[in-house]
KOLMIZA-277340 format. One line per 3 residues: number of its first residue (from 1); for each residue x, y negated, z negated of C-alpha. Coordinates in Angstrom, 2 decimals. Example, Ala and Ser with C-alpha at 12.3 -4.5 7.8 and 13.67 -1.06 7.14 Angstrom:
KOLMIZA-277340
1	12.30/4.50/-7.80 | 13.67/1.06/-7.14 .
//
This chain:
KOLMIZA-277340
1	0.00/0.00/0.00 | 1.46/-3.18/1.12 | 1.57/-5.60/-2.09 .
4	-0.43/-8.06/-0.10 | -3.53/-5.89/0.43 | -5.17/-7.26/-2.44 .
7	-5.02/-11.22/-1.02 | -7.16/-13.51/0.83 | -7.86/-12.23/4.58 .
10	-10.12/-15.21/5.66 | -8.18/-18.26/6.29 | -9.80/-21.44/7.72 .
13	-7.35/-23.34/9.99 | -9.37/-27.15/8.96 | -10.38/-29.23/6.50 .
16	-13.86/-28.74/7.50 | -14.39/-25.32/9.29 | -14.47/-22.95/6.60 .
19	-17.77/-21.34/7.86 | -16.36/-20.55/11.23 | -14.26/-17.02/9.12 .
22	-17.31/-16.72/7.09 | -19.57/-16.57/9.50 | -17.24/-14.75/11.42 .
25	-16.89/-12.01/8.96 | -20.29/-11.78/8.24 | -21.63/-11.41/12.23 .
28	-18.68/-9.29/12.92 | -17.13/-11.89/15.50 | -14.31/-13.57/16.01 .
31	-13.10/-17.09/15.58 | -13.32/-17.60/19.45 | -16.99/-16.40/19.66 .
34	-17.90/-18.41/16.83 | -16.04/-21.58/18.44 | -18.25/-20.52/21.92 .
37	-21.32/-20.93/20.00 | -21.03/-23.15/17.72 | -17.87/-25.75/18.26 .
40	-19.33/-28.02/15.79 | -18.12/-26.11/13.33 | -15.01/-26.90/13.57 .
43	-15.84/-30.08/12.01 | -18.29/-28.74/9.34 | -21.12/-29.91/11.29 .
46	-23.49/-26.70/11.14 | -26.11/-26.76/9.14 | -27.40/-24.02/7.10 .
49	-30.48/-23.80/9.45 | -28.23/-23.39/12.49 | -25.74/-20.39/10.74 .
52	-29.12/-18.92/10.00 | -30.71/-19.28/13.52 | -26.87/-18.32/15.22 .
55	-27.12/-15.02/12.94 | -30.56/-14.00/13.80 | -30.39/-14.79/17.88 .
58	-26.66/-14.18/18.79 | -26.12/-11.71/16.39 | -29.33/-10.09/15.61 .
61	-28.96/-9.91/12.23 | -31.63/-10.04/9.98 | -31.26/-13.16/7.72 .
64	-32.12/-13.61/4.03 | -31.65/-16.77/1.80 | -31.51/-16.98/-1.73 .
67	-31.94/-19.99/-4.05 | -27.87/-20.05/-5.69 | -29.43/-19.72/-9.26 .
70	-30.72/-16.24/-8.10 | -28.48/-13.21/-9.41 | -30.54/-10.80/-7.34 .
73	-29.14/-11.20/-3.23 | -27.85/-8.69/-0.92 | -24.51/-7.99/0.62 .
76	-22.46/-8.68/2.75 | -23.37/-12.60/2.04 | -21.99/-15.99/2.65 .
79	-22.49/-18.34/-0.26 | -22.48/-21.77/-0.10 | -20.63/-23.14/-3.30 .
82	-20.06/-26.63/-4.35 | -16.41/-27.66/-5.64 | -15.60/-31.46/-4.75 .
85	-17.55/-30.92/-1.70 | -19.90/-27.65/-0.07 | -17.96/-25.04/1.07 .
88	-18.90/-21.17/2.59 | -17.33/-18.32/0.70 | -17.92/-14.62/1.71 .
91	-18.76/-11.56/-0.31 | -19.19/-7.38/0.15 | -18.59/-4.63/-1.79 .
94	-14.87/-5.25/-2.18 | -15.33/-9.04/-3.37 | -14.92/-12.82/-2.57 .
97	-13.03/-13.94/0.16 | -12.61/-17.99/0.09 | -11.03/-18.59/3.26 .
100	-9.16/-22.18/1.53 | -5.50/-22.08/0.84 | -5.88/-22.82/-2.71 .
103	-7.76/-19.17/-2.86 | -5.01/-17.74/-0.18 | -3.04/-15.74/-3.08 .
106	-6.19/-14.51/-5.31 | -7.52/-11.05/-5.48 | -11.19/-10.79/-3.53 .
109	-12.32/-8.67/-6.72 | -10.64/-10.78/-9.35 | -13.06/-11.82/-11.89 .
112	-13.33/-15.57/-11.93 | -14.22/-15.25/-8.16 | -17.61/-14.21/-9.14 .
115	-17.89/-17.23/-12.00 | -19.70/-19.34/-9.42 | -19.63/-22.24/-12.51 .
118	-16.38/-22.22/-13.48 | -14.12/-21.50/-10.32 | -17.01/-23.04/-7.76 .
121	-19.23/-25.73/-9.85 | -22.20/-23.51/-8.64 | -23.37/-21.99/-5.88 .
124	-26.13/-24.06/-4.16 | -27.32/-21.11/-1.88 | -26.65/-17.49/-0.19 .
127	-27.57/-16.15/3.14 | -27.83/-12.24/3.58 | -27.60/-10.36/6.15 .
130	-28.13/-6.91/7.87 | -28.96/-5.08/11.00 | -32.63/-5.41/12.44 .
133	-34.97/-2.76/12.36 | -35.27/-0.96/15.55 | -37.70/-3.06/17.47 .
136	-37.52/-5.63/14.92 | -37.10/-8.98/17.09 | -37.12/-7.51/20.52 .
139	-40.72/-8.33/20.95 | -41.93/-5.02/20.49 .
//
């Protein structure tokens, strides 16, 4: 086992486009098909509506949000946090991944990447996400 396993594997590459890995991650594309899509979000300028309506008709994913004070949410998930300003973090079954550098050296299933309060300032929402039904969306 390499001793880096255990690090960060999102990184953003701007101030502002954290939700392009997140998203990423979560839709199971890459940066570049992300970009295609939505090259706003390079900038930060996707709203939550727009991840939510990119994840459903690009990706057909079924979509899910969750107020952030509720404990009860599926994964894999993208959570919107709030430290000095919003910012997308992603979590599955093996933990947080905050694609910032500050986060770059952390463990995904550390502890305090779960304390939304203390490491985050609270989470203001979460979007989950899985695969449609069969005929779910295909206007059957």
């Amino acid at each position: 086992m390499d001793r880096f396993d255990n690090f960060q594997s999102l990184r953003q590459e701007g101030e502002r486009d954290c939700g392009v890995p997140v998203f990423g991650k979560l839709a199971g594309a890459s940066r570049e098909v992300v970009l295609r899509d939505l090259p706003e979000a390079t900038e930060g300028k996707v709203t939550v509506a727009q991840w939510e309506d990119w994840l459903r008709n690009k990706k057909n994913l079924e979509v899910v949000r969750h107020d952030g004070r509720d404990e009860h949410y599926d994964i894999p998930c993208a959570h919107l946090v709030q430290r000095h300003s919003p910012h997308w973090i992603y979590e599955d079954e093996n933990g947080v991944l905050d694609p910032s550098l500050p986060f770059a050296c952390m463990s995904p299933n550390d502890r305090s990447m779960r304390e939304w309060e203390s490491t985050y300032g609270g989470r203001i929402l979460t979007i989950s996400v899985r695969p449609r039904s069969i005929g779910e969306g295909d206007g059957s």
